[in-house]
N, C-alpha and C positions, 0 to 999 in steps of 0.2 A: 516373634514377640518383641515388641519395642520397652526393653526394661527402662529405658531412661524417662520415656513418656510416662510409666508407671512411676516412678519415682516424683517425674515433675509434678505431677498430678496430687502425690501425696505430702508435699513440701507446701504447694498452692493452697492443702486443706490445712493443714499446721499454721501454718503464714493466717488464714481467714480465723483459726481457732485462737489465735493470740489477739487477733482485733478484737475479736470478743469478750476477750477475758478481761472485763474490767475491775471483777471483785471476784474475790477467792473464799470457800468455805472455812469454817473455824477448822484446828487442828483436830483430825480422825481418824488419823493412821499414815503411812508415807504414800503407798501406793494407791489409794483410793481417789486422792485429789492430785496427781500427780501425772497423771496421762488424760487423753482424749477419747473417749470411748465411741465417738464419729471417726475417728484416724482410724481407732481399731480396726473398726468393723469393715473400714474399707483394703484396709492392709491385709486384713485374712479373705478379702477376698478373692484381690490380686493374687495375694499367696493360693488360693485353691485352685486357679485359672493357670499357676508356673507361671505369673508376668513379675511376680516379685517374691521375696523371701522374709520372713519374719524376723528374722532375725535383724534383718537391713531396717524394718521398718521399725523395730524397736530403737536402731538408733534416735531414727527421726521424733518417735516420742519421746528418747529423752532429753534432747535438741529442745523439742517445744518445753519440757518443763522446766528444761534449765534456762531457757528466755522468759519465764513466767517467774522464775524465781529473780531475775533482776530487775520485776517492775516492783512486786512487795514483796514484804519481808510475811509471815506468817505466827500468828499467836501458839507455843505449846503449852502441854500442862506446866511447863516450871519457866514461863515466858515466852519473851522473844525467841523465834529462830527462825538462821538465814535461810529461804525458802531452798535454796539452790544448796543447801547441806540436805534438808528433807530429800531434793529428789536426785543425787548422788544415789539412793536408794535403789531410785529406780533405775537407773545407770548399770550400776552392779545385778539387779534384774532381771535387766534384759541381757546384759553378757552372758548370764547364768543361766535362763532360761527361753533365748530366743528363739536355738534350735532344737527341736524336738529328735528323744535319744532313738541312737542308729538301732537297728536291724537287721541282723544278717537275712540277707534272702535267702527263700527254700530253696535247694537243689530242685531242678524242675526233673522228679522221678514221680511214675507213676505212685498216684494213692489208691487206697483203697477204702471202699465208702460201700457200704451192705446195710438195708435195709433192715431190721430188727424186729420190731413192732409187737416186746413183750411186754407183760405183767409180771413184777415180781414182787411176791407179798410176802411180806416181812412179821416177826413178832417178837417183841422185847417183853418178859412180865404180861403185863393185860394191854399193853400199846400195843394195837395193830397198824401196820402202815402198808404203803403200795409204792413201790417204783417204778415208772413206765420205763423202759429201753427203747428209745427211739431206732438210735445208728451204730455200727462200729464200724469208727475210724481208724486206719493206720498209716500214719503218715513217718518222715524221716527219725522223727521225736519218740516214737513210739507208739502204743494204741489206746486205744478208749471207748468210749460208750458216752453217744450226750442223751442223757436222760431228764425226767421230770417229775416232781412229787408234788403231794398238791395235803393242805390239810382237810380232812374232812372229817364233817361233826361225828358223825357215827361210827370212827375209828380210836376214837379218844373218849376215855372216862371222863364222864363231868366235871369230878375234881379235877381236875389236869387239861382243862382249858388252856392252848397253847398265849403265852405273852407275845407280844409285839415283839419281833424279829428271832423268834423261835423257830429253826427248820422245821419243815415237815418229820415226821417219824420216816419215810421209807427214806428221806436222804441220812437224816440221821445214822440210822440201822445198817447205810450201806460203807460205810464204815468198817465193818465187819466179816462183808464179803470175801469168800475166796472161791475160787476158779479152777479147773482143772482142763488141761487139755487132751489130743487124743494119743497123745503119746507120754501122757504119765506127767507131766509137768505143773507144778499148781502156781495159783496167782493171787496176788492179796491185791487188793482194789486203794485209791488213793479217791477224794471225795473232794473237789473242787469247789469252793465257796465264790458266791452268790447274791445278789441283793435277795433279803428275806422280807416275804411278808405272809400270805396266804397260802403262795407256793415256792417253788425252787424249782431252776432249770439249769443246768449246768453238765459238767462231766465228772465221769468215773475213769479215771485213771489206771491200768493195770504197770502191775510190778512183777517182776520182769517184765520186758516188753516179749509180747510174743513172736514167733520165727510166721515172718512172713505167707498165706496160704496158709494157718489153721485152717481147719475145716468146720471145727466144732469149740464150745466152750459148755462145760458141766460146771452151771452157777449153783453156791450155795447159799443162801443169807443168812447161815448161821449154824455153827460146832452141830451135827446129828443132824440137820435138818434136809430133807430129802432134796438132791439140785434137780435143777430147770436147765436142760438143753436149750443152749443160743447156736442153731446151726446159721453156718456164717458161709456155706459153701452153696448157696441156691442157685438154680440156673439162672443164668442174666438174664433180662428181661428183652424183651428187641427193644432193636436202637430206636434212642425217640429222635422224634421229628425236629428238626433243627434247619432252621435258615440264619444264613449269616449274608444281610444285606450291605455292600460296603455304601461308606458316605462318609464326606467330610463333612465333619460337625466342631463347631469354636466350641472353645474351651469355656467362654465367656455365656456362652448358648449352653452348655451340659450344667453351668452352675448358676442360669436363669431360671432351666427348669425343673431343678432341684429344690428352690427357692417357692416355685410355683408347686408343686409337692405337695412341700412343708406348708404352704398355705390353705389348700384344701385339706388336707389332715385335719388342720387347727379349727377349718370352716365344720368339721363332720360331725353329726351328734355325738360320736365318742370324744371332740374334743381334742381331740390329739396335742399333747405341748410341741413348738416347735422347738426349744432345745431340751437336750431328752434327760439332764438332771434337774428338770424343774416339777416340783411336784402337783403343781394346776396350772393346765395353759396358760398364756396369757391373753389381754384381752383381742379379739382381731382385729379391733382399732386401730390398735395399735402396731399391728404384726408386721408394716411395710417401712416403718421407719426407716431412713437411710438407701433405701432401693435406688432412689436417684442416683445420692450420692456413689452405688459402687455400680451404678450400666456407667457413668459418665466417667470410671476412673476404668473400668473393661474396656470402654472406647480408647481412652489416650494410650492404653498400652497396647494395644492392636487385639486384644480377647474377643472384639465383639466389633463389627463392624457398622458402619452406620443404617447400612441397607436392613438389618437383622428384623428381621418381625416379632421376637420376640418382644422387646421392651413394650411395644402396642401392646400382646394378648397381654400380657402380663398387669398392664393398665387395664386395659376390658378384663381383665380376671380381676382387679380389683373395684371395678365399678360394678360385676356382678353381686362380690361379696358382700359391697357395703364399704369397701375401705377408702376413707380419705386421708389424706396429709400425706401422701406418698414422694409427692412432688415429681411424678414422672411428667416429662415435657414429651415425648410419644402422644397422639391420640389415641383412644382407647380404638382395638381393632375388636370385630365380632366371631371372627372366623378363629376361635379357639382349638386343641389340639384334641382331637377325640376321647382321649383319657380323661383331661378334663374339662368336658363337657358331661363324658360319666358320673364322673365323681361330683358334680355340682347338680345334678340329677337327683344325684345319693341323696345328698344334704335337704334338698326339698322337700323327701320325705317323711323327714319327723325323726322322733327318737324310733330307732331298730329293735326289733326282739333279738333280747343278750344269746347267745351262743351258748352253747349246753358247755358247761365243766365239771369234770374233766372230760376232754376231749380234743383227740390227734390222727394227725396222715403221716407216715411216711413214704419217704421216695430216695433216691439218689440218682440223681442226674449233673454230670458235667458240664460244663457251658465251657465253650471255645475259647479261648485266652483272648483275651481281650484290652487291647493297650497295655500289656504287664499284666493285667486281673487275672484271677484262676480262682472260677466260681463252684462251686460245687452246690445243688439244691438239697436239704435234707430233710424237711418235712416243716410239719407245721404244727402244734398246739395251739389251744383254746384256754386262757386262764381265767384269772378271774379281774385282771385289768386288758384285757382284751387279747387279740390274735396273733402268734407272732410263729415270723417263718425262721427256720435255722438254715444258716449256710455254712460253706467251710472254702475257706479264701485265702488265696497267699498274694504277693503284690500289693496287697491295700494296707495300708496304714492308717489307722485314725489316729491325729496329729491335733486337732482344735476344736474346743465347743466353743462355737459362734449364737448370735441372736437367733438364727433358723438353722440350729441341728452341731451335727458335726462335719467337721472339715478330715475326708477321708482321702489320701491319696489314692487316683486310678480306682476308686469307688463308684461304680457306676450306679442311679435310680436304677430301682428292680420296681418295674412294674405287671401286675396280673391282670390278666384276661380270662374269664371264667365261659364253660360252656356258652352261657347265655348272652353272651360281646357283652360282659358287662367291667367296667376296668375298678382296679386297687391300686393302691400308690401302700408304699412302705418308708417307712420312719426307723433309723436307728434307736433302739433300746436301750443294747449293752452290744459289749461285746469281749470273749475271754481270749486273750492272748495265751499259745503255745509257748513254751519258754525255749527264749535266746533264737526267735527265731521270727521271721515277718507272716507266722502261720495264723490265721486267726478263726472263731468261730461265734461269728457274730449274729445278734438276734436285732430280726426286724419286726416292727409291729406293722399288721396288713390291717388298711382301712378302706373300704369297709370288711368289716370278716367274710373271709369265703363260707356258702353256706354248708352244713354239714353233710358229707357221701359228695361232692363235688368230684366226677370221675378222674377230673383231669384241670390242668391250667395253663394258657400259656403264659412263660415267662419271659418278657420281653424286658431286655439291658442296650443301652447303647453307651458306645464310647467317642473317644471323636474321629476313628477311624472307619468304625461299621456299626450296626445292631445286630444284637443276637433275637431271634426269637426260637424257643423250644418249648412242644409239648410236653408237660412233667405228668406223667399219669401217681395219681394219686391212692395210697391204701389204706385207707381209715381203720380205726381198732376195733374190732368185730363184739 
């Protein structure tokens, strides 16, 4: 990786963004007029490629503000002031937050990941609620259950119409839970918080952690209430089908076509936003701004080499779209990548019939370690803002929300293949970090939804050293 090339590359866009700046907005805050948000976007790219680090390239932005601040001065609410005191701001900023905070890494010990696939129905007064049990997890941290609760009308009294960001009743309820094991040992549950709307997906935490190899768990949802066996000892399932194709693939190549993704998502009747705290897409017009500018700064640092085909499809993926202003100097190529050639198939079809909610698969399947990654598949839900797969991952760090998504370290695109060769691409949602540790158990949204009873899927990851591909057979709630 040529980090000087990357560097010269983003000094050359600094240098062009000061020719430009011939007039400066009124006084709005320090840091909002006080960087480049063309530098940015191309710094975290560099940065998701390892040809650069962000923290280096916050220098450089505040290099350019402090050269902007000794052409004018700047109007505040109580007058004059020197531009170059406003962006000291950001100076202290970017010291402060150029590197995203460490992580210890998991111990690489086996985990444990068991299929579930309960109901557990709860009752507070006249609330009734339901909690699905997806998984239990137990990793070095301890154990858990990622579960799911969903509001529904016919569980709630009229007067008691849930408000806007009101849990569900079973997450609520689950609060309350305790546990007993087969040797006498009981467990009070901990209730992981979530963004709230319609539903909640998240984990159930147990207290104590339990001795490694239970066999069983006797859940109660509440003082007298009769429990629900969680047998956690079932026989494994045979080993699923797994190829592991090696290949060298750029770095500048895994985060073109992560980008190309993110764009078909946003292309699909669902819409999909391509960064995942925005609450409605943006327009797709829009959606390629800057592309140029970060394949030609993957070029100067050696990320992406000149011969690459992808900058081409990537044009030909936006001339299919519809997207202009991208500024790719590529000719648009026709011979696109099968996945998406699916997914733009998808799109021609019109808006989709919505996906039944509530509704879930579970599975656990491992996936191969993968450049540092450690994937684990855990099932899937159906809500009511669309489809999302859970996983369970150590090695990956999500570090940056960018214009298209997040910036995940050694995150590979997970894409699905359904019986019928018909391909999904997945979108970051959320994702709940383990504490004081790089464990994570992050939710992807699948576009388009796999259809319902779908036996099986493959899941196909690539990194820049190999792809994985494995059958994950799938077990829908009965």
């Amino acid at each position: 990786m040529d980090r000087e090339g990357a560097e010269t590359q983003l000094r050359l866009l600094a240098e062009a963004e000061l020719r430009h700046a011939t007039t400066r907005p009124d006084y709005g805050g320090l840091l909002e007029d006080c960087h480049s948000a063309r530098l940015e976007l191309v710094a975290q790219a560099l940065h998701a490629a390892h040809a650069f680090d962000m923290a280096a390239a916050n220098e450089i932005q505040a290099e350019l503000a402090l050269a902007l601040g000794v052409r004018q001065p700047r109007q505040g609410p109580a007058g004059p002031v020197p531009y170059a005191q406003a962006n000291l701001a950001w100076v202290m900023y970017s010291a402060r937050y150029g590197t995203p905070p460490h992580r210890t890494p998991a111990p690489h010990v086996p985990w444990r990941v068991v299929p579930v696939g309960q109901v557990i129905r709860t009752q507070a007064g006249d609330v009734q609620g339901e909690l699905h049990l997806l998984t239990y997890l137990q990793t070095t941290v301890g154990a858990r259950f990622t579960a799911i609760s969903y509001w529904r009308p016919d569980q709630v009294p009229q007067r008691r119409r849930p408000s806007p960001g009101t849990p569900p009743p079973g997450a609520v309820h689950a609060g309350q839970f305790t546990a007993v094991d087969d040797q006498g040992t009981g467990y009070q549950f901990g209730v992981s918080v979530g963004p709230l709307r319609t539903e909640w997906s998240g984990q159930l935490d147990l207290h104590p952690s339990p001795p490694p190899g239970i066999p069983w768990l006797d859940l109660s949802p509440a003082p007298g209430e009769p429990a629900t066996r969680i047998e956690l000892s079932s026989a494994p399932a045979s080993p699923p089908e797994i190829t592991v194709t090696r290949a060298a693939v750029e770095p500048g190549e895994l985060l073109l076509t992560d980008i190309a993704a993110g764009l078909l998502a946003l292309a699909s009747p669902e819409q999909v936003p391509l960064h995942p705290s925005a609450g409605r897409p943006g327009p797709l017009s829009e959606a390629a701004d800057g592309l140029a500018d970060i394949i030609a700064a993957l070029q100067a640092a050696g990320a992406l080499t000149p011969s690459s085909r992808l900058p081409g499809q990537l044009a030909g993926l936006c001339t299919r779209l519809g997207i202009s202003g991208h500024g790719l100097a590529a000719p648009p190529l026709d011979d696109l990548p099968e996945p998406w050639l699916s997914l733009l198939a998808y799109g021609q079809r019109g808006k989709p019939e919505r996906a039944p909610v509530p509704d879930w698969a579970v599975t656990a399947i491992e996936l191969p370690e993968l450049n540092g990654a450690r994937i684990t598949v855990l099932g899937l839900h159906n809500g009511n803002r669309g489809q999302f797969l859970h996983l369970l991952a150590s090695g990956v760090t999500p570090e940056y929300t960018w214009s298209y998504g997040t910036i995940a370290d050694r995150m590979p695109v997970v894409w699905l293949r359904d019986p019928d060769g018909r391909w999904h691409t997945t979108r970051p949602a959320q994702t709940g970090q383990l504490r004081d540790t790089d464990v994570s158990i992050p939710l992807l949204r699948i576009v388009p939804p796999l259809d319902h009873g779908t036996p099986r899927v493959d899941v196909v990851v690539a990194g820049s050293s190999a792809e994985v591909r494995a059958t994950v057979p799938l077990r829908w709630k009965d």
